[in-house]
C-alpha positions as CSV (number, residue, x, y, z in Angstrom):
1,X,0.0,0.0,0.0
2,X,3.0,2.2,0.7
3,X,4.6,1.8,-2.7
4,X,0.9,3.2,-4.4
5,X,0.3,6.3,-1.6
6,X,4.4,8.0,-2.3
7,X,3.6,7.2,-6.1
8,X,0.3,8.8,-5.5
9,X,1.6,11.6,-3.6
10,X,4.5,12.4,-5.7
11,X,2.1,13.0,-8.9
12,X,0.8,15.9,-6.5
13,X,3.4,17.5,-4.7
14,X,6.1,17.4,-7.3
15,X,7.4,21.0,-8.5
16,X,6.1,20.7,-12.2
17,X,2.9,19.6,-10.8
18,X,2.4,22.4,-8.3
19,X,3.7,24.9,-11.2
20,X,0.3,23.9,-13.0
21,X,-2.0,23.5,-10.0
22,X,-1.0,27.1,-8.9
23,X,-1.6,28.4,-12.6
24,X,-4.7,26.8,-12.7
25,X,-5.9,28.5,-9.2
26,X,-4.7,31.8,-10.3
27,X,-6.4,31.5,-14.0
28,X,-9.3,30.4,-11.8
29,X,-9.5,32.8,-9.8
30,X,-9.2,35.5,-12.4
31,X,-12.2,34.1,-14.2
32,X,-14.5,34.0,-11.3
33,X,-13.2,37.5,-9.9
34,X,-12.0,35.8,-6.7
35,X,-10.2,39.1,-5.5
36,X,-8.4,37.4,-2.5
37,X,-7.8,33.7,-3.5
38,X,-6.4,35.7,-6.7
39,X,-3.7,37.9,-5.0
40,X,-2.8,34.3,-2.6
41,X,-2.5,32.8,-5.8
42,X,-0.1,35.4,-7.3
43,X,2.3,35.6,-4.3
44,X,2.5,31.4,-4.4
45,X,2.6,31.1,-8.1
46,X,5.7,33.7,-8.0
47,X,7.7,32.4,-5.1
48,X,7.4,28.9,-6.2
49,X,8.3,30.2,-10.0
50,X,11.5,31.9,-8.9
51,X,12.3,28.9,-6.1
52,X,11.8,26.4,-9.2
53,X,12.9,28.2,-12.2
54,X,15.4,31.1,-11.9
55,X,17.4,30.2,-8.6
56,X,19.7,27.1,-8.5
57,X,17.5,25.5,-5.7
58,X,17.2,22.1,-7.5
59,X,21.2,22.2,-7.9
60,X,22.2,23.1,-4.6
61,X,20.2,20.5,-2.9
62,X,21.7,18.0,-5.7
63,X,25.1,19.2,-4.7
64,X,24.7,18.3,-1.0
65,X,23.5,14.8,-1.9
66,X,26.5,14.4,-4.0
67,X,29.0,16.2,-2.3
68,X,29.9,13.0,0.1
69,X,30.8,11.0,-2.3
70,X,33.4,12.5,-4.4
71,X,36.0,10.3,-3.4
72,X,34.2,7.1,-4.3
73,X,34.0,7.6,-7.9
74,X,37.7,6.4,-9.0
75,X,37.3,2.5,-9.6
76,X,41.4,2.1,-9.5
77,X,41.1,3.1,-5.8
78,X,39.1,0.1,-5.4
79,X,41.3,-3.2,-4.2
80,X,39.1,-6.0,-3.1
81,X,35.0,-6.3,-3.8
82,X,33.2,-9.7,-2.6
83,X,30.3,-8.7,-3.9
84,X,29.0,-6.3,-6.2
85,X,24.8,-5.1,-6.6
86,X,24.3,-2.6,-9.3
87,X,20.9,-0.7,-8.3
88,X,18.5,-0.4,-11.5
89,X,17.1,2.7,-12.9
90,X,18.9,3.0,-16.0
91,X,16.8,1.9,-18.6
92,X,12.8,2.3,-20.0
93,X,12.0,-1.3,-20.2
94,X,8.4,-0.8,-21.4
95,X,10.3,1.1,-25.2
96,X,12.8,-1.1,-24.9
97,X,10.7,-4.1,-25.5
98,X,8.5,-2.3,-28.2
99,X,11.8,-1.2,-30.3
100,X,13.9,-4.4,-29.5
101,X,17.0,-2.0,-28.1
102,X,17.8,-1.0,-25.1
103,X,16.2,2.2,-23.9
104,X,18.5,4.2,-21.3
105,X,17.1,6.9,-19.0
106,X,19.7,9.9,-17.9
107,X,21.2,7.5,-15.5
108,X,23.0,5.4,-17.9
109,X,26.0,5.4,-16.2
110,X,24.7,2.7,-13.7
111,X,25.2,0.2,-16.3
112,X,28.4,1.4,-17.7
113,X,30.5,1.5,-14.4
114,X,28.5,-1.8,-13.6
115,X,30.4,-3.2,-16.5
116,X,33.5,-1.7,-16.0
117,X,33.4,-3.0,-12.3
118,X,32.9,-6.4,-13.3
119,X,35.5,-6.6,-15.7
120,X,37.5,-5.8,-12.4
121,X,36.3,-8.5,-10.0
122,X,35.4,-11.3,-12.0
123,X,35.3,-13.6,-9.2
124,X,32.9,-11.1,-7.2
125,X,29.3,-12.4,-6.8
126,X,26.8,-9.4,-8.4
127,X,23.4,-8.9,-8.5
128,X,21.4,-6.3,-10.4
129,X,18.5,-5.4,-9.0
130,X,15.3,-3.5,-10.8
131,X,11.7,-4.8,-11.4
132,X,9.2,-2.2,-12.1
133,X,8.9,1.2,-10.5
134,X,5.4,1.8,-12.7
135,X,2.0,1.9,-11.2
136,X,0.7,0.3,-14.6
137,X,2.7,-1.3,-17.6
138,X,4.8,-3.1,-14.7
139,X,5.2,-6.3,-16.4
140,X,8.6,-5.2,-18.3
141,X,11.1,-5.3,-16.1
142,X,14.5,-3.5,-15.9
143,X,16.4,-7.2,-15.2
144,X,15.3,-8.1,-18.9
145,X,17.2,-4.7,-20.1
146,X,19.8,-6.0,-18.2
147,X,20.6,-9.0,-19.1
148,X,20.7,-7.7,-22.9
149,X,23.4,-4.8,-22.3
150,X,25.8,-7.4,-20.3
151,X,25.3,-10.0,-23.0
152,X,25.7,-7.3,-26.1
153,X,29.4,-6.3,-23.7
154,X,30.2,-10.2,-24.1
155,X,29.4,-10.2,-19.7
156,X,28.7,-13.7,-18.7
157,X,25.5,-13.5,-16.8
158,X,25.2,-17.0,-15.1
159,X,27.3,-15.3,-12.6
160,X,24.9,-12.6,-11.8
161,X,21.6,-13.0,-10.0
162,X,19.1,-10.9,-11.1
163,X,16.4,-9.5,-9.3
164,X,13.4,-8.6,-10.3
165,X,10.8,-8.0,-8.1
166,X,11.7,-4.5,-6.0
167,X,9.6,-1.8,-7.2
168,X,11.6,1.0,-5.1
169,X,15.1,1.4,-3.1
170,X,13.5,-0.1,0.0
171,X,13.0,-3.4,-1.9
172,X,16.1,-3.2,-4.2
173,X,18.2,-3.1,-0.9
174,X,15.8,-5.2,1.3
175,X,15.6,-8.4,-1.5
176,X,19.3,-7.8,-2.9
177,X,20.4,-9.1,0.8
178,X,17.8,-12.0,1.1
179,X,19.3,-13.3,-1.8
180,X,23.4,-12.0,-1.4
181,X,24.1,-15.1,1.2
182,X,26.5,-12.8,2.3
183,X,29.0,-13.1,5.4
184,X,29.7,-10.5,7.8
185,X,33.3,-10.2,6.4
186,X,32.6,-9.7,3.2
187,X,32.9,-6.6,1.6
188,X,30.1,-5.6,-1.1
189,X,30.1,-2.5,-3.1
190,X,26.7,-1.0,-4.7
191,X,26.8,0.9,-7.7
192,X,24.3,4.1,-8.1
193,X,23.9,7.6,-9.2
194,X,25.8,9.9,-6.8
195,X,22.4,11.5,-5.5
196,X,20.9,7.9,-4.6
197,X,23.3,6.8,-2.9
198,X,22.9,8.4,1.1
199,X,19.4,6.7,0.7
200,X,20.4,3.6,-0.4
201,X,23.3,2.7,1.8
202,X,21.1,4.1,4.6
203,X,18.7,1.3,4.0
204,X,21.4,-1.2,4.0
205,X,23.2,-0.2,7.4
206,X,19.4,-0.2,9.0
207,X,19.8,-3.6,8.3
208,X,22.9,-4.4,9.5
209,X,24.3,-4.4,6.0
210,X,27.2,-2.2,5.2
211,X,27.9,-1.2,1.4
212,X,30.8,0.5,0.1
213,X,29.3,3.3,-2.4
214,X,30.7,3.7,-5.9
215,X,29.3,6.8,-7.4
216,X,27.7,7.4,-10.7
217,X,25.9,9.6,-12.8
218,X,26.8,13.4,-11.1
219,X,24.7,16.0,-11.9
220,X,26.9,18.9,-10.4
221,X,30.1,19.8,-10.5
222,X,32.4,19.4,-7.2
223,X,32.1,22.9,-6.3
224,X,29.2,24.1,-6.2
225,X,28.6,28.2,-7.7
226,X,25.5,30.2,-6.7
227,X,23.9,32.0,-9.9
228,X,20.5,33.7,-11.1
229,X,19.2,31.2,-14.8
230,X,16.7,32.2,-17.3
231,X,17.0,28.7,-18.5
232,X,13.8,27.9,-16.6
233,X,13.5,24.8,-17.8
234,X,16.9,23.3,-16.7
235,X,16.6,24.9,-13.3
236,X,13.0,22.9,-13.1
237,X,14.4,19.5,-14.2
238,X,17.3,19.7,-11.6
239,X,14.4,20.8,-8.8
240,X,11.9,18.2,-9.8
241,X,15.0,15.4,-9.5
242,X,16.5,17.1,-6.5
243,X,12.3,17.2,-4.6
244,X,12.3,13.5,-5.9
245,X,15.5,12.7,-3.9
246,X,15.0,14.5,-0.9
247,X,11.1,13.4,-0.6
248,X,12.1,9.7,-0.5
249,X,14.6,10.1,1.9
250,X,12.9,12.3,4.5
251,X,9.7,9.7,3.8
252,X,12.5,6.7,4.5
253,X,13.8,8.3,7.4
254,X,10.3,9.4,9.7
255,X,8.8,6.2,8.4
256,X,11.6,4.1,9.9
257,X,13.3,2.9,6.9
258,X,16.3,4.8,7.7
259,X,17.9,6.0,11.2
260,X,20.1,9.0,9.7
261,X,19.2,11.4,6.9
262,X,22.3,11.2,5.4
């Protein structure tokens, strides 16, 4: 039930979404000559438009997501891996089986360090972990995307376990170790975008589980610059991912998932 309320509530409270429901209020209000609920609308419409649109908001909160794990993004600094569990996300598995290719989403990276990781520690066990994260069309699963892109990089995957079930990070984490048979020595690295990582690894140590991160996908540079866009639709894309990101893990942490923000 949880999984279908955060979608649910996502779909209202994200940025783009309260962009239009404010527009909509304000052209309302307009139209009926609502003096009051008109002026309320104006001030909200405004703040949220600047906030969304012209300041770096969506960047800056990016940034301090990222900002932790600068120094786990260089693979040759990486000696000895028992395990390995590459986090899904990366693909449209719903095109990809209409067009017969694989259909990667802005987080390709996943995959590609995935591969070059393997090629690494050949002897590590892996799993890749990513079902469906859709409220309808869920029957294509991200595992099937998966096991294409290893095979076309000439990957042998009867030595990964592939998991395809988890609709969210909770699961990914929570049925990755079910089926890790893991030891308390062994050391297992998980491969994500730089801003999912605090929530993922968060998961794992509320478990008892701790994961090396290895960082992919940046969306900011290492130092991070204050500056006034007109490119209003960048500065929304990096909010709505950035609201996305922060949501989940405040919703992880006061629902229990987690015991630390990040």
């Amino acid at each position: 039930m949880s999984f279908y309320v955060a979608k649910i509530f996502w779909l209202i409270i994200n940025p783009f979404n309260i962009l239009i429901i404010l527009s909509l209020s304000t052209f309302l209000a307009y139209f009926l000559d609502f003096k009051k609920i008109k002026l309320i609308s104006i001030f909200f419409l405004s703040i949220s438009f600047i906030i969304f649109c012209i300041l770096p908001t969506g960047n800056y909160l990016i940034y301090q997501l990222e900002k932790n794990f600068h120094d786990y993004a260089d693979l040759s600094k990486i000696k000895k891996i028992d395990g390995i569990i590459i986090m899904g996300g990366s693909t449209n598995p719903y095109l990809s089986k209409i067009y017969n290719q694989t259909m990667f989403l802005s987080s390709a990276e996943r995959m590609i360090e995935a591969k070059r990781v393997i090629n690494k520690f050949p002897n590590a066990k892996i799993i890749f972990t990513g079902g469906s994260s859709k409220m309808i069309n869920n029957k294509y699963k991200e595992s099937s995307d998966a096991k294409k892109f290893f095979l076309q990089n000439k990957i042998d995957i009867n030595n990964i376990i592939f998991e395809d079930n988890a609709r969210n990070t909770f699961e990914n984490i929570l049925k990755s170790e079910k089926i890790s048979n893991r030891n308390e020595n062994e050391k297992w690295l998980i491969i994500s975008s730089a801003y999912h990582l605090s929530r993922s690894i968060n998961v794992a140590k509320k478990i008892g589980w701790n994961l090396q991160p290895y960082a992919t996908d940046f969306q900011v540079p290492k130092k991070f610059r204050f500056y006034v866009s007109i490119d209003f639709f960048s500065n929304l894309a990096s909010m709505q991912l950035a609201s996305h990101e922060w949501i989940g893990i405040l919703y992880y942490f006061f629902t229990g998932r987690t015991e630390r923000i990040l």
